[in-house]
N, CA, C and O atoms as a GROMACS GRO file, in nm:
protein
  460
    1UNK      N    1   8.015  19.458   1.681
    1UNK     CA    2   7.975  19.564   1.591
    1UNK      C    3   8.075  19.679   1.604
    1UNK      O    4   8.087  19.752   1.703
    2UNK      N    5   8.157  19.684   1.473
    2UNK     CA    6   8.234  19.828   1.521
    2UNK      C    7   8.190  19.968   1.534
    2UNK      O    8   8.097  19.996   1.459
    3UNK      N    9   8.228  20.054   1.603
    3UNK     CA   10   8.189  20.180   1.659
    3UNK      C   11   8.233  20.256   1.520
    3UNK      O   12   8.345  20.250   1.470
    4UNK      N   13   8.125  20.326   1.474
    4UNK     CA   14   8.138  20.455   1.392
    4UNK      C   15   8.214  20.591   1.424
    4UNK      O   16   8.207  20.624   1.542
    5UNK      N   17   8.272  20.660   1.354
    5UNK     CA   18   8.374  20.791   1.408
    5UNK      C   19   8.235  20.856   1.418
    5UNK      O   20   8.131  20.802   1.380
    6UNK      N   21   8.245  20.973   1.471
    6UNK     CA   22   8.192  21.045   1.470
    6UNK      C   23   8.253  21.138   1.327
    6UNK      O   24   8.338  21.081   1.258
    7UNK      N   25   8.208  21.278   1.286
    7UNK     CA   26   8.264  21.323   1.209
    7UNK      C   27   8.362  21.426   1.292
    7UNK      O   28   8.467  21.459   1.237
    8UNK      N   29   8.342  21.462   1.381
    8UNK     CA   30   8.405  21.533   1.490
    8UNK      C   31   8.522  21.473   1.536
    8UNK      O   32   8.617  21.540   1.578
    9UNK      N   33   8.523  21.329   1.531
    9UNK     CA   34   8.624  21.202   1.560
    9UNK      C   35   8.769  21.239   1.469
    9UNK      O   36   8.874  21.298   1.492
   10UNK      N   37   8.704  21.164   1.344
   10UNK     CA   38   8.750  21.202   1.214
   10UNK      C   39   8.834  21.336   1.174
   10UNK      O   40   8.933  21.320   1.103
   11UNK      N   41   8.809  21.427   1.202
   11UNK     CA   42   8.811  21.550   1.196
   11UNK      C   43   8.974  21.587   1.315
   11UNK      O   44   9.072  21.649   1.276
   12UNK      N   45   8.960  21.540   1.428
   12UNK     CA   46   9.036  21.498   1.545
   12UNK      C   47   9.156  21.436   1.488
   12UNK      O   48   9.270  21.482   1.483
   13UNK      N   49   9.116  21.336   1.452
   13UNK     CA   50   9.247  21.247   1.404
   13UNK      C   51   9.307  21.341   1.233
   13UNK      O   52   9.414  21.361   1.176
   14UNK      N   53   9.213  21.363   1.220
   14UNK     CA   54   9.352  21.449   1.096
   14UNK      C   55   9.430  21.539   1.110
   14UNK      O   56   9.531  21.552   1.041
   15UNK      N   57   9.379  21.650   1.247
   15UNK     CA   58   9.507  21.702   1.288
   15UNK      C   59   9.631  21.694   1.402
   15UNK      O   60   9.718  21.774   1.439
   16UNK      N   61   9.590  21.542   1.441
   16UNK     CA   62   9.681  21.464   1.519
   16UNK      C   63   9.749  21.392   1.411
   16UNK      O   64   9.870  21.406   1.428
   17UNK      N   65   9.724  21.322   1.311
   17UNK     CA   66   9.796  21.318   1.217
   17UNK      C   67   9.901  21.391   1.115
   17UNK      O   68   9.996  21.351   1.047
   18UNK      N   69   9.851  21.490   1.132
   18UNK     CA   70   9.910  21.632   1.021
   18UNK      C   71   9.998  21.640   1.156
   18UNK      O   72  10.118  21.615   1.140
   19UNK      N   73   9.967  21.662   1.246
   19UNK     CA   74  10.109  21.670   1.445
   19UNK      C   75  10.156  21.647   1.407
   19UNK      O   76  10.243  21.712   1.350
   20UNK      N   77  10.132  21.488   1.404
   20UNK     CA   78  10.276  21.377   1.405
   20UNK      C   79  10.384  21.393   1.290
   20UNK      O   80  10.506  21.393   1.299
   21UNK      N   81  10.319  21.403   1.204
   21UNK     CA   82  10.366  21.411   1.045
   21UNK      C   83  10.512  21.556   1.120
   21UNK      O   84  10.625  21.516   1.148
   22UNK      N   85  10.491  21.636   1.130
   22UNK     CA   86  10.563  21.771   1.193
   22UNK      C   87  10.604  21.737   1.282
   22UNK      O   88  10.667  21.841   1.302
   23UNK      N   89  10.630  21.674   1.369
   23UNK     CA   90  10.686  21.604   1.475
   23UNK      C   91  10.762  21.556   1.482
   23UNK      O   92  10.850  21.563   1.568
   24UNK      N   93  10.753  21.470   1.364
   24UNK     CA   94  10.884  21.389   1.339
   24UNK      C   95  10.984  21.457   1.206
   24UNK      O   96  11.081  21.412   1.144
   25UNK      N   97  10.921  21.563   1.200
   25UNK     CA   98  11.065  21.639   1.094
   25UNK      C   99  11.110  21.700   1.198
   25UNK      O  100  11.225  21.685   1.240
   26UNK      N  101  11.033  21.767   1.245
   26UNK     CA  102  11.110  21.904   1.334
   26UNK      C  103  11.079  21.894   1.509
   26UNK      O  104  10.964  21.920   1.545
   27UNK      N  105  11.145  21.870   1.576
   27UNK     CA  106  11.184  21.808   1.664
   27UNK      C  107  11.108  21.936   1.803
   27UNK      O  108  11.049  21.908   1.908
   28UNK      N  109  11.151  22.104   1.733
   28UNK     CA  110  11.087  22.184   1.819
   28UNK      C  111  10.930  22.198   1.848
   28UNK      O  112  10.886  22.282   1.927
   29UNK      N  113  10.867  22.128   1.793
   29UNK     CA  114  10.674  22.100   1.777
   29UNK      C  115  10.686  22.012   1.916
   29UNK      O  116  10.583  22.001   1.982
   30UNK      N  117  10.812  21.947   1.965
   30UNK     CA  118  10.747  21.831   2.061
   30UNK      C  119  10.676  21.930   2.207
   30UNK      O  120  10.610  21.887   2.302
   31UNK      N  121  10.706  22.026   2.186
   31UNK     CA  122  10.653  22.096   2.334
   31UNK      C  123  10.503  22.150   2.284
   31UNK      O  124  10.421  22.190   2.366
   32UNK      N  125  10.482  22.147   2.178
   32UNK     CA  126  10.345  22.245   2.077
   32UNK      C  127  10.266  22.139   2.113
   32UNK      O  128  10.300  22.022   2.101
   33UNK      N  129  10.120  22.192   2.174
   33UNK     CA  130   9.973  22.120   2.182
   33UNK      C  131   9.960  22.098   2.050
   33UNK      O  132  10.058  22.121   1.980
   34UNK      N  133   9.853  22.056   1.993
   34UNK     CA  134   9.751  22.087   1.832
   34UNK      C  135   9.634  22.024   1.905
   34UNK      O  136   9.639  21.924   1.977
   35UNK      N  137   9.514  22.110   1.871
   35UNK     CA  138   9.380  22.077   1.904
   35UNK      C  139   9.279  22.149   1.780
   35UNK      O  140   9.321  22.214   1.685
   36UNK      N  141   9.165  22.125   1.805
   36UNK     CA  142   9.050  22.138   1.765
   36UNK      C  143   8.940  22.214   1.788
   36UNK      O  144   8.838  22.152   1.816
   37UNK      N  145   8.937  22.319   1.785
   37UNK     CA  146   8.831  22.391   1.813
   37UNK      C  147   8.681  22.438   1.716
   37UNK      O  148   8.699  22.464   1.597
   38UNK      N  149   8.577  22.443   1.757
   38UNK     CA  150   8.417  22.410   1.659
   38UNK      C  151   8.444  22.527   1.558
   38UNK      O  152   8.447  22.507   1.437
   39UNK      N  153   8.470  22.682   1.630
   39UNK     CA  154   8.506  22.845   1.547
   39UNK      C  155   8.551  22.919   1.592
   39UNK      O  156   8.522  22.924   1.711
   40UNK      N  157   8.656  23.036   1.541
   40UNK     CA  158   8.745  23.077   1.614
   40UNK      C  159   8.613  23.155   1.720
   40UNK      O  160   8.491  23.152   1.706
   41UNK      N  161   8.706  23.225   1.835
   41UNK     CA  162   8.638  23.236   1.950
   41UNK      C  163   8.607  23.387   1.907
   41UNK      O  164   8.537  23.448   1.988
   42UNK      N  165   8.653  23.469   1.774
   42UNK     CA  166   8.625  23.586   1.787
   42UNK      C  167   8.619  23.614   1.603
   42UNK      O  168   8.723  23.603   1.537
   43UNK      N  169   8.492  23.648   1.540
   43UNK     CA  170   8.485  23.628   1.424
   43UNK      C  171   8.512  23.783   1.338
   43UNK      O  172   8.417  23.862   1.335
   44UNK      N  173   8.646  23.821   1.269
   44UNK     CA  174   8.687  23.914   1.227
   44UNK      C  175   8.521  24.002   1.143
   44UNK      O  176   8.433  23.942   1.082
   45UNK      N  177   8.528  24.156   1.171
   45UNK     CA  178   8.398  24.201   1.122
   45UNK      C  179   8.415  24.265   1.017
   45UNK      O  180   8.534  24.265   0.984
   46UNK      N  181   8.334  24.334   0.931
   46UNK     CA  182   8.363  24.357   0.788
   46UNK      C  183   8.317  24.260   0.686
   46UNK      O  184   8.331  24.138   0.693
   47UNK      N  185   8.259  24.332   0.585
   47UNK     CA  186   8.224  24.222   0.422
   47UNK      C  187   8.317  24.165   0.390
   47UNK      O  188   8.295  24.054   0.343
   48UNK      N  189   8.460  24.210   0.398
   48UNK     CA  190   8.551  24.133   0.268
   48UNK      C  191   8.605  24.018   0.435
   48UNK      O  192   8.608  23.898   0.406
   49UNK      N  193   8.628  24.037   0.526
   49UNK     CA  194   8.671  23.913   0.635
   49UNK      C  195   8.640  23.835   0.629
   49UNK      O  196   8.530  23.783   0.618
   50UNK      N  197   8.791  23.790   0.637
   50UNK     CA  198   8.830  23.609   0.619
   50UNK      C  199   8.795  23.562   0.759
   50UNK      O  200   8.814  23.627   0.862
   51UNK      N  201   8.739  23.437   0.751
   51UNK     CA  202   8.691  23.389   0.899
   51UNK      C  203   8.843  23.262   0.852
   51UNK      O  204   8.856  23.193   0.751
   52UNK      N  205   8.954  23.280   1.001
   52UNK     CA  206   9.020  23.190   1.007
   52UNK      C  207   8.992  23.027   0.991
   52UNK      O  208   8.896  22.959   1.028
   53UNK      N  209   9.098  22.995   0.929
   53UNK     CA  210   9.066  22.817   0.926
   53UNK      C  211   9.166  22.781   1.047
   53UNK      O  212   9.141  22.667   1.086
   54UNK      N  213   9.297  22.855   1.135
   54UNK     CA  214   9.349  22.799   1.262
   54UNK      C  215   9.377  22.936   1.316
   54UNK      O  216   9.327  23.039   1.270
   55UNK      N  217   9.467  22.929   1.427
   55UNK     CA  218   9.543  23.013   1.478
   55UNK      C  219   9.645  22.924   1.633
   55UNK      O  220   9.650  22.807   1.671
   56UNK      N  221   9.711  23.052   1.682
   56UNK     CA  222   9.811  23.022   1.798
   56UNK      C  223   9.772  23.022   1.879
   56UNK      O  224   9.677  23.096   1.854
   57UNK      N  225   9.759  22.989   2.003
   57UNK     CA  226   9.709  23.006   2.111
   57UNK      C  227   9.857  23.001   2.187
   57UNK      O  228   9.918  22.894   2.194
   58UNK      N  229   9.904  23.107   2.235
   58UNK     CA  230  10.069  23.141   2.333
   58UNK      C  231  10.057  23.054   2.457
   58UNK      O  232   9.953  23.054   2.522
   59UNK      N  233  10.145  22.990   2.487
   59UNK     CA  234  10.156  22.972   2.684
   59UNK      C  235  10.135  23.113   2.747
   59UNK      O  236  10.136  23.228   2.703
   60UNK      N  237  10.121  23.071   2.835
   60UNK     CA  238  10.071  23.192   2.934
   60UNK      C  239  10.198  23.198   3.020
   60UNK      O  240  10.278  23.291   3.033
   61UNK      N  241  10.197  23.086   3.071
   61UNK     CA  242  10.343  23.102   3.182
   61UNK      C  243  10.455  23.048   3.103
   61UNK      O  244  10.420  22.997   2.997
   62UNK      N  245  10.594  23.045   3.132
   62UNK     CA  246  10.744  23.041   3.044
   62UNK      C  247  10.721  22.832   3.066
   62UNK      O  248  10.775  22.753   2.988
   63UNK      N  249  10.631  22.785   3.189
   63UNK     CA  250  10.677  22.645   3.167
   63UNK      C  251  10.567  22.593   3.065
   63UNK      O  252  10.571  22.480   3.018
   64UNK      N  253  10.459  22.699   3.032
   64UNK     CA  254  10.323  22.617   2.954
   64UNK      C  255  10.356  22.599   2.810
   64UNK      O  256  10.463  22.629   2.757
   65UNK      N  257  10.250  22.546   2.750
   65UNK     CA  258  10.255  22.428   2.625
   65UNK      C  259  10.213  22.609   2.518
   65UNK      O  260  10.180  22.710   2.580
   66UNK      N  261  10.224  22.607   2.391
   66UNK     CA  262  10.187  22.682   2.298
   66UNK      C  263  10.069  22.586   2.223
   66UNK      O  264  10.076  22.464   2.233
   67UNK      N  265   9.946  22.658   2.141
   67UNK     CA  266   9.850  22.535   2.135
   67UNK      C  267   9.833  22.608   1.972
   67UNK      O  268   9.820  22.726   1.939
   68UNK      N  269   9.840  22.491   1.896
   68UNK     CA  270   9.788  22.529   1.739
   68UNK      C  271   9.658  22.476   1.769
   68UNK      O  272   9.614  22.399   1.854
   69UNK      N  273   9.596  22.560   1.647
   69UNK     CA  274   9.456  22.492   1.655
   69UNK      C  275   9.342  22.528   1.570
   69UNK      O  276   9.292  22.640   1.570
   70UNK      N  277   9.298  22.419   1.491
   70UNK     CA  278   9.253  22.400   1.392
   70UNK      C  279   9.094  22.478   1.412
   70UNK      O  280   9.064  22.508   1.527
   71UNK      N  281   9.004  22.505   1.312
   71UNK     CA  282   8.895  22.562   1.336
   71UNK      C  283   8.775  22.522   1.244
   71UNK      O  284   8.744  22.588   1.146
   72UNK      N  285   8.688  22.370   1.299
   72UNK     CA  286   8.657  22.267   1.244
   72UNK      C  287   8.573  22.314   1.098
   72UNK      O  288   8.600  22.298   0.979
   73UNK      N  289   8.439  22.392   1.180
   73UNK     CA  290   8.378  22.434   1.117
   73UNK      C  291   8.424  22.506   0.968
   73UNK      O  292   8.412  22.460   0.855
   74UNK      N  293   8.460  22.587   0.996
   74UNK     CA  294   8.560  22.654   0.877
   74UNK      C  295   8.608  22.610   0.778
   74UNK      O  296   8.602  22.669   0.670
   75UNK      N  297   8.672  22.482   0.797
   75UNK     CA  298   8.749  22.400   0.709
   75UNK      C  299   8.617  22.304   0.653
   75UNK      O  300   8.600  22.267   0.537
   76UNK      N  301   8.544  22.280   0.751
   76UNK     CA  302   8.403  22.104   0.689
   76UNK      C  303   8.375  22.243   0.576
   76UNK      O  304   8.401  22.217   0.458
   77UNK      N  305   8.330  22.368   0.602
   77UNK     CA  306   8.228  22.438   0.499
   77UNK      C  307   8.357  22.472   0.383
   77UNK      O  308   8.311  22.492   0.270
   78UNK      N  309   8.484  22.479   0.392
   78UNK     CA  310   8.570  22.564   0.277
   78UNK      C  311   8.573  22.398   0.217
   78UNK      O  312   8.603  22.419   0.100
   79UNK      N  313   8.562  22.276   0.229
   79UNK     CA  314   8.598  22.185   0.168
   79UNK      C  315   8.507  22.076   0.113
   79UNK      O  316   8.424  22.034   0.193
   80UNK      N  317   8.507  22.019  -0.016
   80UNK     CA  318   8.416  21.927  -0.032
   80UNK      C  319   8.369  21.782   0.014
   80UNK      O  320   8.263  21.720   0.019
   81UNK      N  321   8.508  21.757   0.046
   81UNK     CA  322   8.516  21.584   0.064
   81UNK      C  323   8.584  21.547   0.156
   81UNK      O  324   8.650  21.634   0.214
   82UNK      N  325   8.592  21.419   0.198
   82UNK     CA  326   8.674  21.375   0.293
   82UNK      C  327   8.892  21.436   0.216
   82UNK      O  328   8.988  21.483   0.276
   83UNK      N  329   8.877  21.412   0.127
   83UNK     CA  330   9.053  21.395   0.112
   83UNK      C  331   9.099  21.562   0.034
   83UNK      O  332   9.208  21.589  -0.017
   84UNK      N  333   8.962  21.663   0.050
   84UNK     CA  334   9.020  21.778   0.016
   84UNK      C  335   9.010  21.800   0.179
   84UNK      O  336   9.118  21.853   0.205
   85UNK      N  337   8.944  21.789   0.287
   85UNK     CA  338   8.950  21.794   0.403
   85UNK      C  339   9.081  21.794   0.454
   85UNK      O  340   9.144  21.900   0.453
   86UNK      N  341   9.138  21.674   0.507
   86UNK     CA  342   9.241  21.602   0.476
   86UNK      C  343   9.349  21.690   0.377
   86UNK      O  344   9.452  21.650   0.432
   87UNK      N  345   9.372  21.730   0.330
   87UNK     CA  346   9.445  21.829   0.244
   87UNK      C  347   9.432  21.964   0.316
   87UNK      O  348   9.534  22.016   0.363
   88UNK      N  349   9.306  22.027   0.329
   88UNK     CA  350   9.348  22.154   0.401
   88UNK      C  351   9.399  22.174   0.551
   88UNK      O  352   9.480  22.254   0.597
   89UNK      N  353   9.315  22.060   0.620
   89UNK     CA  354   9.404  22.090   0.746
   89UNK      C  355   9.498  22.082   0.745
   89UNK      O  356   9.561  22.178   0.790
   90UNK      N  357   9.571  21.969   0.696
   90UNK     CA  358   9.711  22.027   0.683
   90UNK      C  359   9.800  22.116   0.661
   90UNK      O  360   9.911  22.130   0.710
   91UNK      N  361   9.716  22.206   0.544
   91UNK     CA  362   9.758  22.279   0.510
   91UNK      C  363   9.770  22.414   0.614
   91UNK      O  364   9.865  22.492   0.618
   92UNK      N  365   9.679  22.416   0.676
   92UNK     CA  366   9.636  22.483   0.802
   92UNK      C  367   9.703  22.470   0.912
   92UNK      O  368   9.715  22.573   0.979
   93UNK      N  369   9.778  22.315   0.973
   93UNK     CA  370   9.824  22.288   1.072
   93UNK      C  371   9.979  22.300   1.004
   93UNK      O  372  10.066  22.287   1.091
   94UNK      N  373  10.022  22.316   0.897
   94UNK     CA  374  10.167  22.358   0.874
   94UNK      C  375  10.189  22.502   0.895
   94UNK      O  376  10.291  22.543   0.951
   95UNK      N  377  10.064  22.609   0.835
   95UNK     CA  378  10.110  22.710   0.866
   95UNK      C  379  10.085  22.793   0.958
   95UNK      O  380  10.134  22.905   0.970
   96UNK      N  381  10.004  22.738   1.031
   96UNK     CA  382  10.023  22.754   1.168
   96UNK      C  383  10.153  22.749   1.275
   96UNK      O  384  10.195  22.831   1.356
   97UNK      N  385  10.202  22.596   1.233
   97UNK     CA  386  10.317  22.548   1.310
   97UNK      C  387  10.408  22.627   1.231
   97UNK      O  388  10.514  22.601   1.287
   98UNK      N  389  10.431  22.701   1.145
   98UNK     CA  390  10.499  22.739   1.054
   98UNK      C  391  10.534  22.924   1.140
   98UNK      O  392  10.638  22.988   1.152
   99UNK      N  393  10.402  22.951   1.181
   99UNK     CA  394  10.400  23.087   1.224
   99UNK      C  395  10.488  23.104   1.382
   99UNK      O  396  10.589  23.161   1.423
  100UNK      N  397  10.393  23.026   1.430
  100UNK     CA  398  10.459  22.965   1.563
  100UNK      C  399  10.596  22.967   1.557
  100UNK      O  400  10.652  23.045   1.634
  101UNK      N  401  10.686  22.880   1.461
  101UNK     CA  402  10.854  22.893   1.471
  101UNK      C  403  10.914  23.013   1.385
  101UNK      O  404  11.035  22.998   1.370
  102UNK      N  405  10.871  23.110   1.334
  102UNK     CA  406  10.873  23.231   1.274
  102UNK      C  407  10.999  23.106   1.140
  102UNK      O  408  11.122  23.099   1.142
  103UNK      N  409  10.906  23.036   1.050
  103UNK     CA  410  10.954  22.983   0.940
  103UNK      C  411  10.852  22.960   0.829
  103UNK      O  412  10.730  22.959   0.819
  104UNK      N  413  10.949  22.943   0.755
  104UNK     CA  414  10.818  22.946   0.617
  104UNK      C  415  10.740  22.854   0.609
  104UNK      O  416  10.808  22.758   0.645
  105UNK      N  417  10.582  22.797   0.572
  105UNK     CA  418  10.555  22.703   0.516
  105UNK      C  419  10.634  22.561   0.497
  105UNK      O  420  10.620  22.457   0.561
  106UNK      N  421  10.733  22.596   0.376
  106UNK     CA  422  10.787  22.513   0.285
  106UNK      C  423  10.882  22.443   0.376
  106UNK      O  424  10.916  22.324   0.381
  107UNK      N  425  10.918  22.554   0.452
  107UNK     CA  426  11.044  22.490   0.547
  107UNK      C  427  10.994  22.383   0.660
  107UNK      O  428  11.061  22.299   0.720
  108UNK      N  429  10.896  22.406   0.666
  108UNK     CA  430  10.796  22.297   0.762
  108UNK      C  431  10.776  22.170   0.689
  108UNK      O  432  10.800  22.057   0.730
  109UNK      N  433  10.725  22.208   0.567
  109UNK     CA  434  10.675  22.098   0.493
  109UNK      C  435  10.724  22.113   0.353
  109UNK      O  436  10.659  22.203   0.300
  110UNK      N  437  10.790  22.075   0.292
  110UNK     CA  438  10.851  22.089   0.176
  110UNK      C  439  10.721  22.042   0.060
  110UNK      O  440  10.700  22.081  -0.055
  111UNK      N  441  10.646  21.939   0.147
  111UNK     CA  442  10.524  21.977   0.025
  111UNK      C  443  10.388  22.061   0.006
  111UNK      O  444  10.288  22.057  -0.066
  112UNK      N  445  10.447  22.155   0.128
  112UNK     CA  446  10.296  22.232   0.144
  112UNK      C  447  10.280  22.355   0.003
  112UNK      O  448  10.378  22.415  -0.042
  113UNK      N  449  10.186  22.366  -0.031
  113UNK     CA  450  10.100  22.404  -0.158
  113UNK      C  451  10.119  22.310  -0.234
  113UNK      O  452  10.144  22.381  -0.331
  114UNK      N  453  10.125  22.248  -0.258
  114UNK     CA  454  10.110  22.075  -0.333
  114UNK      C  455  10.006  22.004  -0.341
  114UNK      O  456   9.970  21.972  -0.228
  115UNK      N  457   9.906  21.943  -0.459
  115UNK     CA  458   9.810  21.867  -0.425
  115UNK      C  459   9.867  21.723  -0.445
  115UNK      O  460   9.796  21.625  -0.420
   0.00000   0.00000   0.00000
């Protein structure tokens, strides 16, 4: 009987996927974590605040890892379906990785804003 993903599973593997995808263009991501986190750890206050869909997480010491990282919740509620899902994290894990190397979007991903 095969084992079901979880949706949390699922969710996991698309931004280890969206990694790899960046990984193999740009060679400086190989030291960059990417993980998953449920909501950011600190929710901006105010009516018009945007609640993040990722952010950076810095090394602490000069030998540690830099950590992108996706922000599950955020993205399951901004999206309808599995393949607009799938579409935003990415979109999320480029410009993230994008911020991280102080480069544009596009220059990360030449098809990011693209459906």
């Amino acid at each position: 009987m095969p084992l079901a993903l979880t949706r949390s599973d699922t969710f996991d593997s698309l931004v280890l996927e969206s990694a790899d995808r960046l990984r193999r263009r740009l060679p400086e991501l190989a030291g960059v974590d990417f993980g998953v986190r449920e909501v950011p750890p600190v929710l901006p206050e105010g009516d018009d605040a945007t609640v993040p869909l990722g952010g950076i997480v810095r090394a602490r010491t000069p030998d540690g890892r830099d950590l992108v990282v996706v922000y599950r919740r955020p993205v399951e509620l901004r999206s309808r379906d599995r393949d607009e899902r799938a579409h935003l994290v990415h979109e999320v894990v480029v410009e993230q990785a994008a911020e991280l190397l102080g480069l544009s979007p596009e220059s990360v991903d030449p098809r990011y804003g693209q459906e």
